[in-house]
DRENFI-985527 format. One record per residue: x, y, z of N, C-alpha, C in turn. Coordinates in steps of 0.001 Angstrom, whole numbers, plus 500000, padded with zeros to 6 digits. Layout:
N
XYZXYZXYZ;...
END
This chain:
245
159977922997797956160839921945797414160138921292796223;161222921221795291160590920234793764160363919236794031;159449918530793974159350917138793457159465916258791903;160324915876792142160671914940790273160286913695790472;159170913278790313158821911789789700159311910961788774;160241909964789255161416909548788464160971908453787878;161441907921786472161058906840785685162795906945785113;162811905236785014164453904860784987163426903951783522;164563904340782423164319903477781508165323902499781302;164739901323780115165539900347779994164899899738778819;165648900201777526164650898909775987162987899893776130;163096900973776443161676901582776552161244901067777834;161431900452778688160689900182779676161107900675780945;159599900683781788160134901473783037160311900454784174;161978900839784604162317900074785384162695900244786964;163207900071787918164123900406788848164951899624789414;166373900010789658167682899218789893167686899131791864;168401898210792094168557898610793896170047899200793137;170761899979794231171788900719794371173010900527792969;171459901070792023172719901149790251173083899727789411;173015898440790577172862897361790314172276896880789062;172659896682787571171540896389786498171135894447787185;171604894235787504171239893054787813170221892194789067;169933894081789473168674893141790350167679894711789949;166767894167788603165880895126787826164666894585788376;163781895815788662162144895488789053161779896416787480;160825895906786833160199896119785787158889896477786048;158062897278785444156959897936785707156211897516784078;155003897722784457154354897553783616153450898804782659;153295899497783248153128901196783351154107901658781762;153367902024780840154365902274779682154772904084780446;156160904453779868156612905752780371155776906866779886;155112906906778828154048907676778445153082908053779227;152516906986779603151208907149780605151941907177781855;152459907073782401153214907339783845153395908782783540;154141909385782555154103910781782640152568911909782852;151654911138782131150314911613782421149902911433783572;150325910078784066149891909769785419150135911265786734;151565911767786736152378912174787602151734913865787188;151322914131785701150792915234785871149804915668786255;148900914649785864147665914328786554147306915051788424;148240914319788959148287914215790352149106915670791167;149450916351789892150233917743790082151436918093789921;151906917283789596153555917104789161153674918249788238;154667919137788214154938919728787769156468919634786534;157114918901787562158739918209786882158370916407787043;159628916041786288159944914891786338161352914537785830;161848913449785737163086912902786653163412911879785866;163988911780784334163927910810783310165742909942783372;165408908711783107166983908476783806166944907443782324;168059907284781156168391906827779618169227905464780807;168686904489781224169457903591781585170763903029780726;169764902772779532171088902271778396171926903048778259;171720904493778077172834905756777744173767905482778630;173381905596779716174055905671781210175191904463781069;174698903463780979175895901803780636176528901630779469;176080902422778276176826902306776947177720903531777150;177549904372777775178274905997777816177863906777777178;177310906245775804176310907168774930175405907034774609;174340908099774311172869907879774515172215907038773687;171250906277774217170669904805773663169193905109773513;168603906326774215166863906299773727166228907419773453;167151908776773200166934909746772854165636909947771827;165811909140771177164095909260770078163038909045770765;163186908171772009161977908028772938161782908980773955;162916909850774126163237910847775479162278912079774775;162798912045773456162167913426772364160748913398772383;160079912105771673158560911843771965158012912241773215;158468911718774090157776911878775951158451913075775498;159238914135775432159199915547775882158372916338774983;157925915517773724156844916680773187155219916449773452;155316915562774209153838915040774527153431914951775938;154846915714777075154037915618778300153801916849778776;153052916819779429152017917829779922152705918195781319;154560917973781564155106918628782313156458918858781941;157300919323783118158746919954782407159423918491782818;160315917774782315161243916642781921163005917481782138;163390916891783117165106916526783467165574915486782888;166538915279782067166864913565781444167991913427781859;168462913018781597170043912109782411170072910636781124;171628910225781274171727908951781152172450909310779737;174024909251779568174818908629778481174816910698777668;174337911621778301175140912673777716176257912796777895;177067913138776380178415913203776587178856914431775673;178349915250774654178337916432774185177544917316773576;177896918491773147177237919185773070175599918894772110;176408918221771259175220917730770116174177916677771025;174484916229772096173381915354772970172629916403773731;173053917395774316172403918456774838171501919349773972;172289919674773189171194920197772129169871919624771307;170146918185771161169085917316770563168188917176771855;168153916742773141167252916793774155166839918178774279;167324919207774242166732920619774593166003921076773662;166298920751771878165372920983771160164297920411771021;164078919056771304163260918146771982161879918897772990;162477919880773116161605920024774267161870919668775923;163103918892776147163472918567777389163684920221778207;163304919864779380163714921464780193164945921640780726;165259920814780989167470920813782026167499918783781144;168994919461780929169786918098781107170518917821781997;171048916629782289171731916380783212172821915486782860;174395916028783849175429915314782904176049915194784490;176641913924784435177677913740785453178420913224784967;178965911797784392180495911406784267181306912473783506;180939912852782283181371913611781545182225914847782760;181365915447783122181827916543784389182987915906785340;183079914868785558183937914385786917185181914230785988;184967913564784774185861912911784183186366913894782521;185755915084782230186757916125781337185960917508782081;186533917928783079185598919088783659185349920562782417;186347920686781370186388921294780732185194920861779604;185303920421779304184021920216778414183055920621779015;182614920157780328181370920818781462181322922019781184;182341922531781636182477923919781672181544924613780306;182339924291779243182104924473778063180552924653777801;180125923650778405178496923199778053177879924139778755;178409924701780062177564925907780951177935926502780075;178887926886779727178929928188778991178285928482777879;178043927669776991177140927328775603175516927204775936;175088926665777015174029926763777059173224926927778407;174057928035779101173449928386780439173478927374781339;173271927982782791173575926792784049171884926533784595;170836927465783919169533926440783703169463925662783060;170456925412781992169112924390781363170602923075781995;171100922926782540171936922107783107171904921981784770;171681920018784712172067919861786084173392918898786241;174010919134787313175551918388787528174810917734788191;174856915922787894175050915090789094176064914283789420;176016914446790750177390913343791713176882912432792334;177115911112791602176811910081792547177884909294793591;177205909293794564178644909398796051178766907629796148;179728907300796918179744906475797511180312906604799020;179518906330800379180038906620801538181476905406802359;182424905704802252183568904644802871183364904986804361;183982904316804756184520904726806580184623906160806471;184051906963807679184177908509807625184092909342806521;183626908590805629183504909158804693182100909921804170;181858911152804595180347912096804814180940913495804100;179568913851803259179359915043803402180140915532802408;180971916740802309181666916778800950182555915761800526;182771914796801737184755914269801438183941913035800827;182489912514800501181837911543800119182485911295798395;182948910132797753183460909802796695182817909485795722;183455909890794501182394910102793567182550909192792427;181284908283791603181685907371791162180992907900789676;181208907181788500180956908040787338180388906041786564;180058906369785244179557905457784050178389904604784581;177375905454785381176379904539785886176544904137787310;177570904316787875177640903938789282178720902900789021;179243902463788042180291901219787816181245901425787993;181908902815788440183039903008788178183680904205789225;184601904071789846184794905268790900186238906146790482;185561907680790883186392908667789707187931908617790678;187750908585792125189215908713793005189007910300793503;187899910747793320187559912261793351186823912320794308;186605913366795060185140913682796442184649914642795624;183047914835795995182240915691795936182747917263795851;183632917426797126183882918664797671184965919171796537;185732918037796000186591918679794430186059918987793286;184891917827793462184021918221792014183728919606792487;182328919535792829182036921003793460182586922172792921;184365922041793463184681923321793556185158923689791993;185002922966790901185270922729789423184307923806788668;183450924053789223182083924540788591181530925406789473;181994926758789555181427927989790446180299928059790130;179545928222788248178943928816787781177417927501788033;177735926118788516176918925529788258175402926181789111;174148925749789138173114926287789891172082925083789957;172065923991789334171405922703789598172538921741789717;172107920975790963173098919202791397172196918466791644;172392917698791598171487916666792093172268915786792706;172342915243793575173194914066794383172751912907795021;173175911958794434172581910643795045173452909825795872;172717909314796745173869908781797497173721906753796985;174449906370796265174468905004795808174108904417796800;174616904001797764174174902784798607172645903156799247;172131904100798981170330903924799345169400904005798509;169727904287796805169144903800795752168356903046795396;167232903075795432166219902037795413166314901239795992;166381901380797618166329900444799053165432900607799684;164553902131799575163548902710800639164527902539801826;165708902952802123165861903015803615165873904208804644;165730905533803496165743906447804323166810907251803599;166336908884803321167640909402802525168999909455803367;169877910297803006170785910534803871170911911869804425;170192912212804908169897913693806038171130914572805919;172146913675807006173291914313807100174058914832805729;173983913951805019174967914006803416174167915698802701;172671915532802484172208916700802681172540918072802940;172484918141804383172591919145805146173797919601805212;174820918993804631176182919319805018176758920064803475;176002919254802203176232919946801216175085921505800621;174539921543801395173415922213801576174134923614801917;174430923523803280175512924214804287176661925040803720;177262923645802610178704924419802098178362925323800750;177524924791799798176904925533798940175249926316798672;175184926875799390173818927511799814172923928004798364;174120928800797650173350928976796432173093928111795262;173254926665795290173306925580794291171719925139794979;170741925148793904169523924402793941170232923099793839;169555922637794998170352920686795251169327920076795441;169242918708794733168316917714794479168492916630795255;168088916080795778168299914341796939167737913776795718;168898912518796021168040911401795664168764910227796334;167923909061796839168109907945797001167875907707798871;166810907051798591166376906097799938165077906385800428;164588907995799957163052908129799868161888906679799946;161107907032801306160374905974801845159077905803801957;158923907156803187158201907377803981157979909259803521;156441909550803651156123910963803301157030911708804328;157453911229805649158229912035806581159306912661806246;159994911669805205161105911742804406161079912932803613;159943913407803127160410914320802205159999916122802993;159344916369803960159974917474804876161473917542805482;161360916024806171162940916037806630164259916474805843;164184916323804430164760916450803220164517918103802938;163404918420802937163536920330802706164377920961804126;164120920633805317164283921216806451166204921008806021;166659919291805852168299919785805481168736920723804289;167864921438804015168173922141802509167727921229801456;167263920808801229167222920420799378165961920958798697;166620921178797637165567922433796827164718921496795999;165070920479795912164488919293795187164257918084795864;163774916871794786163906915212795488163760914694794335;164124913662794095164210912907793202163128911603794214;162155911064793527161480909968794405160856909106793069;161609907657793482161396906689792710160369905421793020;160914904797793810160531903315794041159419903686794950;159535904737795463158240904892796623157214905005795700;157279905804795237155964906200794001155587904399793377;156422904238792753156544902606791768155752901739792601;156179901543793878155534900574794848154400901202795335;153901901903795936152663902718796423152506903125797446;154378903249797966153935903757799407153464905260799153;153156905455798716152534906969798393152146907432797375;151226908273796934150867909001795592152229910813795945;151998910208794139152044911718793573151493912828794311;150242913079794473149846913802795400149894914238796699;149915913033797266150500913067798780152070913490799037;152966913018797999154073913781798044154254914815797819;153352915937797036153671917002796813153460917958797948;152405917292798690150975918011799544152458918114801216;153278916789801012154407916455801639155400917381801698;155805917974800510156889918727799864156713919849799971;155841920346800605155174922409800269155883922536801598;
END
């Protein structure tokens, strides 16, 4: 299983949100530069770059800073946050970024998605769905919210999904455990794990405890996204990886 050491930006700075929330921000002091050295340092291989501003404006807000950190770190970089076409994909990939990552765009003109696998392969692209869980609401039938988490598409997972045969990276977060440390969501996991076997799938959100991240390979996930644990110290870089094998 991958491990992505995630840094959420904001005005250049590294931040983290509780559940997408811009209004309850923990700020770090750690410039994103040296955090990227930090994480390679310790064995990191990937990492887990999130354009906060992109993400809330819809279009990308720090790309000149995303470009710098991708020609100067000493690992492979996923970015996210406010891609919306082709010319944003292409400027991060020439950059040096290794996968981009696009979700509203996907939920909300699937054809353009499409488009973008098709133009530039389903490596260097990851789909993410960020869920929200209602009453009974698990697993594919989980709802999917788009522009940062502000906004809910009226769509499940299990429709997105089926939009994009060709996709081969997701990443899925489940909003309400987003920078809570409460524990991922196992079940949500294992169930999308289950229905799409051949999609490399990424967790993210609620990562705590090092237990957390076997429990997380054993439901299928080919990845993790781990934020606030790292930020706060319940664990090193290292120990998570040593976690993750």
């Amino acid at each position: 299983m991958i491990l992505y050491p995630a840094i959420d930006l904001i005005a250049g700075r590294c931040v983290r949100l509780a559940q997408g929330d811009f209004a309850r921000e923990t700020s770090y002091a750690e410039e994103p530069a040296a955090a990227l050295t930090r994480f390679a340092s310790e064995g990191a291989a990937w990492a887990h770059i999130v354009d906060l501003d992109g993400a809330k404006a819809k279009e990308p807000r720090q790309h000149k800073l995303l470009a710098t950190l991708a020609k100067s770190a000493r690992l492979k970089l996923q970015v996210a946050g406010g891609v919306r076409s082709p010319d944003h994909v292409a400027t991060l990939l020439d950059a040096g970024v290794s996968r981009v990552v696009v979700g509203s765009l996907a939920v909300n003109d699937p054809p353009a998605f499409t488009a973008l696998l098709d133009e530039f392969g389903p490596e260097a692209l990851t789909l993410a769905l960020d869920v929200r869980l209602g009453p009974g609401g698990a697993g594919k039938h989980a709802m999917v919210a788009t522009h940062g988490w502000t906004e809910g598409s009226g769509q499940t997972l299990d429709h997105v999904l089926n939009l994009f045969p060709a996709v081969r990276h997701l990443l899925v977060t489940d909003i309400s455990r987003d920078g809570m440390l409460t524990g991922p969501n196992l079940p949500l996991i294992e169930a999308i794990a289950d229905t799409w076997p051949k999609v490399a799938l990424q967790a993210s959100g609620g990562v705590a405890k090092l237990h957390d991240l076997p429990h997380l390979k054993q439901a299928g996930a080919a990845g993790v996204i781990v934020g606030k644990a790292l930020w706060e110290g319940h664990f090193t870089v290292k120990q998570a990886l040593h976690a993750s094998r």
